[in-house]
N, CA and C of each residue as an Amber inpcrd file, in Angstrom:
protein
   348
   0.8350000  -1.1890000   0.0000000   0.0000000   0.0000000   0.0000000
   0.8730000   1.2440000   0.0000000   0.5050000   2.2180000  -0.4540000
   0.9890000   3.1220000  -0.5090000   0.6560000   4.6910000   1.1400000
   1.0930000   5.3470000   1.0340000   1.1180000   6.4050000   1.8670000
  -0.1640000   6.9850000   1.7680000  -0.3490000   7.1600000   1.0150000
  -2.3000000   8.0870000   0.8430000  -3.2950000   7.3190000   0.9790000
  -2.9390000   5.2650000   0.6400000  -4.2640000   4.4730000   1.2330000
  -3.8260000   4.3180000   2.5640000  -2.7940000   4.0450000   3.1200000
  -2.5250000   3.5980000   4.6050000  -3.2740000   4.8240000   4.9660000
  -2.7300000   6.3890000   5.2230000  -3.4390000   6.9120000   6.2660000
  -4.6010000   7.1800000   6.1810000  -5.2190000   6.9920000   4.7430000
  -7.0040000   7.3030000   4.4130000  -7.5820000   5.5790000   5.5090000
  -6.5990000   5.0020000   4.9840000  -7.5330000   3.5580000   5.9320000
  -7.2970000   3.9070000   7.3140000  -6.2420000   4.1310000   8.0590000
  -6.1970000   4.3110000   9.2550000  -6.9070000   5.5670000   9.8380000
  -7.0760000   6.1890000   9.0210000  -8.2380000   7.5530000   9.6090000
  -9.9790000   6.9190000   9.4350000 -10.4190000   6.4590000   8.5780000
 -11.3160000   5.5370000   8.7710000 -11.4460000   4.2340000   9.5920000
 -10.4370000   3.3790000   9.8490000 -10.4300000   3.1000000  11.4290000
 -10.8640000   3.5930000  12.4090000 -10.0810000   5.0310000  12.6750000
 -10.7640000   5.2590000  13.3780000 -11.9140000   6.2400000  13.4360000
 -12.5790000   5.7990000  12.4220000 -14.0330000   6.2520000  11.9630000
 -14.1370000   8.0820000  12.0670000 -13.0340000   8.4310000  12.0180000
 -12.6510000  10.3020000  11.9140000 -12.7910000  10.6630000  10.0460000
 -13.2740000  12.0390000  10.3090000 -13.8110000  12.7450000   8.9440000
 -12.2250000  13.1560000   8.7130000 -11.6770000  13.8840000   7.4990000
 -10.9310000  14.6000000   8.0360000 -10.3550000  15.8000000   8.0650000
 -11.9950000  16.6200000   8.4890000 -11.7790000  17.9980000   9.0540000
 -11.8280000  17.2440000  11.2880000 -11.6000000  15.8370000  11.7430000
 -11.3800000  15.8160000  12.8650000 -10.2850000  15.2900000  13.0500000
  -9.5880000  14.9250000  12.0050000  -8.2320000  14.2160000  12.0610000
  -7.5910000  15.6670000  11.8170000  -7.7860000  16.5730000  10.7180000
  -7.0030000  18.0790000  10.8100000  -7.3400000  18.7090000  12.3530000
  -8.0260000  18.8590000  12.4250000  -8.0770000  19.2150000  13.9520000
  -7.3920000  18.5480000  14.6450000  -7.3570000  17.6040000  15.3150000
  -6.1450000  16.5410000  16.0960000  -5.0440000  17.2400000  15.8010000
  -4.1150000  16.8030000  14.2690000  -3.1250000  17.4330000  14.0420000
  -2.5190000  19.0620000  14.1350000  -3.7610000  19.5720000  14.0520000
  -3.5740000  20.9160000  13.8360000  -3.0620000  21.2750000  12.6180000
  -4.1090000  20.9330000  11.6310000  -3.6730000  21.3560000   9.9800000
  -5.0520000  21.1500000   9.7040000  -5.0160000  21.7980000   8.0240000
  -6.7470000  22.2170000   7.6430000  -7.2600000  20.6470000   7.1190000
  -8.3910000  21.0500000   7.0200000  -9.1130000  19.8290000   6.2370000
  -8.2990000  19.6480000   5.1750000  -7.8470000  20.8220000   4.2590000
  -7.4020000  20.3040000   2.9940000  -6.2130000  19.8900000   3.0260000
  -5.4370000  20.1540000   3.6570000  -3.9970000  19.3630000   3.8280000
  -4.3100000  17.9580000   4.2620000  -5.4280000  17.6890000   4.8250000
  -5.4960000  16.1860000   4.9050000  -5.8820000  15.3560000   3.7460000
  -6.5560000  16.1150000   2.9460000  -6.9500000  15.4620000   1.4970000
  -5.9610000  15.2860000   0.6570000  -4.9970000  16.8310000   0.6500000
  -3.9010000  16.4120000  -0.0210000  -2.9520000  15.5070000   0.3260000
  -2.9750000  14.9310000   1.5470000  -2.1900000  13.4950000   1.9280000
  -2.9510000  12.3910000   1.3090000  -4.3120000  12.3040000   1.7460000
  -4.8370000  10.9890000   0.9930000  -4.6490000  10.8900000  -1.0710000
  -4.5150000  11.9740000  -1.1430000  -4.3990000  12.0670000  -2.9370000
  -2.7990000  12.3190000  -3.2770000  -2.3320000  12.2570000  -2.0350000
  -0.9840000  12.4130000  -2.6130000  -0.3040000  13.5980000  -3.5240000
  -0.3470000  14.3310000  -2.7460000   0.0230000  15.5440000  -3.1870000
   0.7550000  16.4900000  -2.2230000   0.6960000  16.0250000  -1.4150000
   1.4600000  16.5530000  -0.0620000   1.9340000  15.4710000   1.2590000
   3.0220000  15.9280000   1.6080000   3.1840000  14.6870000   3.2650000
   3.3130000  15.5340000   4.4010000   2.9250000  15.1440000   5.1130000
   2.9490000  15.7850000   6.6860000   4.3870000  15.8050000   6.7950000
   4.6200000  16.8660000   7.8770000   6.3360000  16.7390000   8.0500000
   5.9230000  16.0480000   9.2720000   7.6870000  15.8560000   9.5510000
   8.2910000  15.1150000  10.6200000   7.6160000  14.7410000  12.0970000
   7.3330000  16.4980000  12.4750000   6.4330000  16.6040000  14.1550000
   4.7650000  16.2420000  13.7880000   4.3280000  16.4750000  12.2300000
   2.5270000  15.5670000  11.9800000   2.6180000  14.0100000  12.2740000
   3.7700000  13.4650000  11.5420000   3.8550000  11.8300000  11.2750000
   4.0300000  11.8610000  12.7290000   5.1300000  12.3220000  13.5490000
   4.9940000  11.5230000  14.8810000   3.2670000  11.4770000  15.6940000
   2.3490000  13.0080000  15.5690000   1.5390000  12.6780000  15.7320000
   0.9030000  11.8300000  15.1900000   0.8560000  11.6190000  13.7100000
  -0.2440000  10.7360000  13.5770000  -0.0630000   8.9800000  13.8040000
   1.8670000   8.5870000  14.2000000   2.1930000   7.2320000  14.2530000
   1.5380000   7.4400000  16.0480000   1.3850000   8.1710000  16.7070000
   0.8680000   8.0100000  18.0780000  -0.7440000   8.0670000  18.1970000
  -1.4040000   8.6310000  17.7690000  -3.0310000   8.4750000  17.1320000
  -3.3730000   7.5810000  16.6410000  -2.8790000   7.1780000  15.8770000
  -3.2530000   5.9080000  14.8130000  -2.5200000   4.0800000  15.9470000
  -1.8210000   4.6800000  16.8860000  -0.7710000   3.3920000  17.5010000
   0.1670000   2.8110000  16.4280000   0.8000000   3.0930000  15.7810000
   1.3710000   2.6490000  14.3850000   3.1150000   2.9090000  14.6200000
   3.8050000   2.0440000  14.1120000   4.8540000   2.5510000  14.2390000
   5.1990000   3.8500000  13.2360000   6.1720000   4.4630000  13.6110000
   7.0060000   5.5920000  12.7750000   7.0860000   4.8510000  10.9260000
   7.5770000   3.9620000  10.9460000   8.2110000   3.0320000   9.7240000
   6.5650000   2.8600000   9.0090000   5.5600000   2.5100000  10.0020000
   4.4210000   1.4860000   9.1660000   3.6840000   3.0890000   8.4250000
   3.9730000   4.3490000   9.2730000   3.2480000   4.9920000   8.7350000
   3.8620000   5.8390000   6.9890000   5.0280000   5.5840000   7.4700000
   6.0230000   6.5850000   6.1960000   6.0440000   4.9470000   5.2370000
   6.2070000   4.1890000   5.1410000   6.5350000   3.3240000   4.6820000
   5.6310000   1.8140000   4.3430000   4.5460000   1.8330000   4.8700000
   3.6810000   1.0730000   5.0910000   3.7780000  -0.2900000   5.4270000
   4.8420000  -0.3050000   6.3670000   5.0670000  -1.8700000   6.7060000
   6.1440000  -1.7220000   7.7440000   6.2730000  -2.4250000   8.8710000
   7.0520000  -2.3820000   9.9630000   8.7400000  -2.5600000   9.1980000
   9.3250000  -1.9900000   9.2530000  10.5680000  -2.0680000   8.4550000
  11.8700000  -2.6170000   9.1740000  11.4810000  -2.7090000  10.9410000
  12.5330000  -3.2860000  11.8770000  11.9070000  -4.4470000  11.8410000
  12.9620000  -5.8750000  11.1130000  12.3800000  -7.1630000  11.5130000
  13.1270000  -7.5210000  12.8070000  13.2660000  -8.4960000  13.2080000
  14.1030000  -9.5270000  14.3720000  15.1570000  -9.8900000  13.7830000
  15.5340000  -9.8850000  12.4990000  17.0530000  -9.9530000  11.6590000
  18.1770000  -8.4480000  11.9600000  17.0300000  -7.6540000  11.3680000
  17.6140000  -6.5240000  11.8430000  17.6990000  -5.9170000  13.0290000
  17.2140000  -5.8200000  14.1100000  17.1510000  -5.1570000  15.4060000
  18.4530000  -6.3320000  15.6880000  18.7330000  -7.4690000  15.6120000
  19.7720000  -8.1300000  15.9720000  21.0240000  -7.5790000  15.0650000
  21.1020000  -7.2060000  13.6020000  22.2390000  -6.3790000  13.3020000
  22.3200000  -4.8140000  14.1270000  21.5780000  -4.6220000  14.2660000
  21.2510000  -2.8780000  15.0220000  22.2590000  -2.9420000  16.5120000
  22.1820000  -4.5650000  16.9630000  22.3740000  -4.6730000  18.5750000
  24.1090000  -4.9090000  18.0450000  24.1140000  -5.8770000  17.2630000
  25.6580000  -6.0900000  16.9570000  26.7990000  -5.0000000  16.7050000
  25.7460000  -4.0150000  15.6380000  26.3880000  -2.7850000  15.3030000
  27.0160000  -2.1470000  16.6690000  25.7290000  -1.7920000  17.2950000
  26.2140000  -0.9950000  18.6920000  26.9590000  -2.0150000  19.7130000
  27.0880000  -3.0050000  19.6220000  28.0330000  -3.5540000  20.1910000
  29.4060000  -3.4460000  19.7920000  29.5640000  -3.3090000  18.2150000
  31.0340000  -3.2830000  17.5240000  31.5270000  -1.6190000  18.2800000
  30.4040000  -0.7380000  18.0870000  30.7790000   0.1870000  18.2520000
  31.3760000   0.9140000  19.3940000  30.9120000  -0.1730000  20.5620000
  31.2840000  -0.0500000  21.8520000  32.8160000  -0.7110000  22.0640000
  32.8250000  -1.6140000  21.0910000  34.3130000  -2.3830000  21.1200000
  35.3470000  -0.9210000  20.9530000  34.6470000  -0.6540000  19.7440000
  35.9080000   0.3410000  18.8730000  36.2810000   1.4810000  19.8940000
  35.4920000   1.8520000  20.5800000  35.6790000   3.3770000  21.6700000
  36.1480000   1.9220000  22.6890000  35.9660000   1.4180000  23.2550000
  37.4100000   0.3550000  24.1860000  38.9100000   0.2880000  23.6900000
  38.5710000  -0.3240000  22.3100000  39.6350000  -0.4650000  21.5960000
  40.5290000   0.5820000  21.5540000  39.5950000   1.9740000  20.8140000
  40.5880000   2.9190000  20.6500000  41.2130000   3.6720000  21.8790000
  40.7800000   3.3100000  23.2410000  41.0700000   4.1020000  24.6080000
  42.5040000   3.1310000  24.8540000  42.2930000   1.9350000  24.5510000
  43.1900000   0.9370000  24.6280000  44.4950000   1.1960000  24.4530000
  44.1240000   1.5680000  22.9910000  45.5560000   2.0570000  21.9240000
  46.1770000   2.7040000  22.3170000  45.4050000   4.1080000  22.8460000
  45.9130000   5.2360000  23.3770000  46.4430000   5.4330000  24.6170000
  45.9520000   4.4380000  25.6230000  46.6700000   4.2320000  26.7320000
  48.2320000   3.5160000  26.3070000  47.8620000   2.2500000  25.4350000
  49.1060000   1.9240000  25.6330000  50.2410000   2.9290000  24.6950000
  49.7460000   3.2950000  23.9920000  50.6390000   4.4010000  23.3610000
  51.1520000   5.4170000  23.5520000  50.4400000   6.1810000  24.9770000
  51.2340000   6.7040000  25.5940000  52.4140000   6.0630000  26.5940000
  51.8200000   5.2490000  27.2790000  52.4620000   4.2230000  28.0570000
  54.3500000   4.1470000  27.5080000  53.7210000   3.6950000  26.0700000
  55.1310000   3.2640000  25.3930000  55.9780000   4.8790000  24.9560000
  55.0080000   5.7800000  24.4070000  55.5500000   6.9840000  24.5690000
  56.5690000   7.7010000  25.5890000  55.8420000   7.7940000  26.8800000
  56.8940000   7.6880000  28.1050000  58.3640000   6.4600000  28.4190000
  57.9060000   5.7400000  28.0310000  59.0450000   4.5210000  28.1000000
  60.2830000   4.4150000  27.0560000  59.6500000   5.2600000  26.3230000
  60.7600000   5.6320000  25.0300000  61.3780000   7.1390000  25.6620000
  60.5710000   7.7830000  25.8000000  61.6980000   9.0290000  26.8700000
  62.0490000   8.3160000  27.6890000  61.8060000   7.9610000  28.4950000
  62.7330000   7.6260000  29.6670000  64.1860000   6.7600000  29.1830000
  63.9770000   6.0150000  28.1730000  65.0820000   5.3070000  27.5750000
  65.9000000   6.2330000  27.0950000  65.3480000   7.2010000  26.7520000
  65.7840000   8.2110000  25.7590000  67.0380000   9.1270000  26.6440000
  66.2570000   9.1400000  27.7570000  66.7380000  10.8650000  28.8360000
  67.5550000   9.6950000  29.3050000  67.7510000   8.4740000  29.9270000
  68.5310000   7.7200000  30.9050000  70.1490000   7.6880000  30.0930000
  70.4580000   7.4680000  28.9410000  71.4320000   7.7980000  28.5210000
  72.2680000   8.9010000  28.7200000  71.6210000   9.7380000  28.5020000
  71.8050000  10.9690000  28.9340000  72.1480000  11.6540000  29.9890000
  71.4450000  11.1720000  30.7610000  71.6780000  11.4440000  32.1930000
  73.0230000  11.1620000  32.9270000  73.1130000   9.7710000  32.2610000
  74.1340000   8.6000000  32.6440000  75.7820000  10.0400000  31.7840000
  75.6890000  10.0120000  30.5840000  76.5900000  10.7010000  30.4730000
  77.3080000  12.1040000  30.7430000  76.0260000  12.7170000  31.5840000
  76.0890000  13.8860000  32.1360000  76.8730000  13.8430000  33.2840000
């Protein structure tokens, strides 16, 4: 389905005209027609109202179909897991790289010292 039957069906769900669905949103009757005919889209702060009115996710309403499966929310978790590695990892590096930084002066100055 497309964007102009999903929210014409989900506004008839819930059995609203829609000069009472523009009201809800706070936009005219005719901006709601021009969504069902496709000629206009609600921005960003309408869709969140209308994915919370309607109970719908964000995805089912822009997109007409839940778009997070259980495949993906498990790459989503992996991702942010890699990503948590990499900020470990890279604190890692940097500790030991200073670490070795200092240990190379000190090798450095002890010669030195010694011949002073």
């Amino acid at each position: 389905m497309t964007f102009e039957q999903d929210i014409k069906n989900l506004r008839l769900n819930k059995k609203l005209t829609q000069q009472e669905l523009a009201e809800i949103v706070h936009v005219s009757r005719q901006t709601v027609s021009a969504w069902e005919n496709g000629k206009n889209y609600p921005s960003l702060d309408v869709l969140r109202e209308l994915s919370s009115l309607f109970d719908v996710s964000f995805e089912k309403i822009i997109f007409g179909e839940e778009t997070m499966t259980e495949k993906q929310e498990n790459i989503a978790d992996t991702i942010t897991k890699d990503l948590s590695l990499k900020k470990r990892y890279k604190r890692a590096t940097l500790l030991l790289g200073s670490a070795l930084m200092l240990d190379l002066r000190t090798d450095f100055l002890l010669p030195c010292k010694l011949i002073a």
